[in-house]
N, C-alpha and C positions, 0 to 999 in steps of 0.2 A: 227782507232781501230786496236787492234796487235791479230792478229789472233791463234789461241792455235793448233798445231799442233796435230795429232796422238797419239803420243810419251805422249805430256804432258797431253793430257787430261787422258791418262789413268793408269796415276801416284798414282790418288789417292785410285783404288781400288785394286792396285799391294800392298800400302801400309799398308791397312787395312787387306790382304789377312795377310801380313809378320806379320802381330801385331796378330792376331789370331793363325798364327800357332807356333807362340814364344812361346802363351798363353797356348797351349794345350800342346805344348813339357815341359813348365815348370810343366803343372797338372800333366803328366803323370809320369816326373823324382819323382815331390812328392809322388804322387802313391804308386810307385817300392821301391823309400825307405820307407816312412813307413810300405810298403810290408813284404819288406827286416828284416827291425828293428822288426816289430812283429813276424817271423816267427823265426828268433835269437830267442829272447826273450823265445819265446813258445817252442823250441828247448832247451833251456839252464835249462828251468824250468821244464822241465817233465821229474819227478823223475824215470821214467823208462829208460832213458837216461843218465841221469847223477846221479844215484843212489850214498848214501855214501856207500860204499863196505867195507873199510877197519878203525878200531879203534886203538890206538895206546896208551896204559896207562902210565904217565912216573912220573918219580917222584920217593920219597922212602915210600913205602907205606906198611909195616909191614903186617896190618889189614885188609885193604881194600883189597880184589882179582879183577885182570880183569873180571871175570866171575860177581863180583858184579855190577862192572861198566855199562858193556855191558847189564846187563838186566836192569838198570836204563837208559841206553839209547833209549832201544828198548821199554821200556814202554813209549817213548814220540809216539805213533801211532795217525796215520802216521808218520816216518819219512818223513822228506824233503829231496830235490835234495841238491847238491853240493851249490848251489845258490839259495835256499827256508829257508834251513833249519837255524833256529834262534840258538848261539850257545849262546845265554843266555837262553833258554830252558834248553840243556842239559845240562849246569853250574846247575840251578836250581837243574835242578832232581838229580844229580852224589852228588850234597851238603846233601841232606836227608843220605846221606850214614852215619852209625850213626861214626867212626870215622874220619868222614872226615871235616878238618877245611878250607879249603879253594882249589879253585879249577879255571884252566884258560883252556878255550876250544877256541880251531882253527880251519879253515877248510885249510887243502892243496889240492890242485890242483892235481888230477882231483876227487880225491874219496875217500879221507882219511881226518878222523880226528882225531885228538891227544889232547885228554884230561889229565894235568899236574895237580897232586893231592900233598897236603899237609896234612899231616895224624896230627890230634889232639896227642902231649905229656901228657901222664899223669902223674900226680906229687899225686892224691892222690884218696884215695876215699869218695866218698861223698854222703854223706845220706844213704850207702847200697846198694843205685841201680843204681850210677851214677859216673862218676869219674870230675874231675878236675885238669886243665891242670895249669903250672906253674904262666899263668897269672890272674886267680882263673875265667876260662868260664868255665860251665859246660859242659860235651856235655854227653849223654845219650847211651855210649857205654857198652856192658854186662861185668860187673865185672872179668866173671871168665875167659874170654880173655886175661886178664894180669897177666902175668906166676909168677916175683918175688913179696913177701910181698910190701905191702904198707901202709902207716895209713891211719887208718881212721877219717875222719873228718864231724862234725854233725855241723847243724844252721837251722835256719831259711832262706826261700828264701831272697835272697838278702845282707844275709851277709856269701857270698862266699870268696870275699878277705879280710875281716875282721877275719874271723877263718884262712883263708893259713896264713895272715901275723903274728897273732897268735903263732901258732904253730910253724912258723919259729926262732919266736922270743925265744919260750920253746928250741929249737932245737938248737940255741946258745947258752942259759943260762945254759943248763942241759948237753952240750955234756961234758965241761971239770970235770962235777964229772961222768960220764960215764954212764947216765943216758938216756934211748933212751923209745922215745915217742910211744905207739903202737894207740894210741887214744885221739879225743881235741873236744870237743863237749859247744857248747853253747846254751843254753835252752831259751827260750824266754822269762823267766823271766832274762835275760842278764847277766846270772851263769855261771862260766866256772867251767870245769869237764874234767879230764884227765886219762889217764891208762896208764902206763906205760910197757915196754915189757915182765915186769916180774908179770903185771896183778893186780898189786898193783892200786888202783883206788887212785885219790889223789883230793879232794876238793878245787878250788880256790878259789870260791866265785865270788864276783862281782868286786873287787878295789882291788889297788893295788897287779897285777898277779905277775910283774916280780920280786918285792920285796919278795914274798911269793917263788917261784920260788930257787931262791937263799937260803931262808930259808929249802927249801924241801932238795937242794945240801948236804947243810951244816948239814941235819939233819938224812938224809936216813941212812949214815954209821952207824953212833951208833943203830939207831931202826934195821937195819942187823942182827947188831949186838948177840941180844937177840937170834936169832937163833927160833925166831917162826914166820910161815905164818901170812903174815902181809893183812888183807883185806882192809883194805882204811886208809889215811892219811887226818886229815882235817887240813886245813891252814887258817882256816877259824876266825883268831884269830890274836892278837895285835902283842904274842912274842908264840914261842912256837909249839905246834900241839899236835892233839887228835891222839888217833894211835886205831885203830881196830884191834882185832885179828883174825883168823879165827877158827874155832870150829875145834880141834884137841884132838877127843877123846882117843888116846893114850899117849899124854902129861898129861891128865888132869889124 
């Protein structure tokens, strides 16, 4: 029988010793990092540390002021840290700005954010207390904000690009007799009704517009002509037109 020396017998509780203390140096690396990784973490997130400090408004923006912006940001309370803070939030809120059409929010590093504004075009007015942009959205900006004349344009909800295209189509027909649109209004009985800049109301009716249209061209000069205030034109007929006068008690 081979007899076990000193040495070898006490192999095995050297090796159990090494396996245990492998075991507890691996707990404790795991430990210290996720130590480490939550105390980052809680560091990077506490807004008293890495507060946003600096706004940055870019873009070309007529209507909207920084001073607008910035209190649409600061009503997201709390603001968040550099690394909390959601910039689909503040897209949100900076978008309620009533001429604002569209909006891209960043964060830089370490404490600035730059929110890029696209300001709503107006091409007309609509319904009195709302304007409309070229590609007929409304957006709900205060009329008397927009410095040069504009037409005005009436409908029912949802026939927005139904009247712009409308009116554009009057705006071709009518420009080469020199005739310019001050108003285009469609009633929900599906009536078109028009005023012209010189305040002359003019009746379409419901069919056939651009034909009538062309007839108003052809017909406006000679009714001028007559030299008396003319209050509405109806076109509301086969060939021809009704002509209103206006009450001019020193003619009469």
């Amino acid at each position: 029988m081979t007899e076990m020396t000193a040495e070898q017998s006490e192999m095995p509780s050297s090796c159990a010793w090494t396996h245990w203390g492998g075991l507890a140096f691996l707990v404790v690396v795991l430990v210290a990092v996720f130590w480490g990784i939550s105390s980052t973490l809680s560091w990077m997130t506490d807004g008293q540390r890495m507060p946003l400090s600096q706004l940055v408004v870019e873009g070309q923006h007529k209507h909207v002021s920084s001073t607008e912006v910035r209190d649409a940001v600061l009503g997201l309370a709390p603001l968040g840290s550099f690394m909390t803070q959601d910039v689909n939030a503040v897209q949100h809120a900076v978008e309620q700005l009533p001429w604002v059409k569209q909006v891209s929010v960043r964060k830089q590093w370490p404490d600035l954010l730059k929110v890029f504004i696209t300001e709503f075009k107006p091409a007309a007015i609509w319904n009195d207390n709302a304007l409309v942009d070229p590609e007929a959205e409304v957006f709900p900006a205060n009329v008397s904000d927009v410095q040069k004349p504009m037409v005005k344009l009436y409908g029912p909800e949802g026939t927005e690009k139904e009247v712009m295209d409308a009116w554009l189509d009057a705006e071709n027909i009518l420009k080469p007799y020199g005739i310019e649109v001050a108003s285009l209004a469609l009633n929900t009985r599906r009536s078109w009704k028009m005023v012209t800049a010189k305040g002359t109301r003019i009746e379409l009716g419901r069919v056939d517009r651009a034909n009538r249209l062309h007839r108003l061209g052809d017909l406006l000069g000679d009714i001028e002509a007559k030299g008396r205030p003319i209050e509405y034109i109806d076109l509301r007929y086969d060939t021809g037109a009704a002509v209103g006068w206006k009450h001019n008690p020193e003619q009469e």
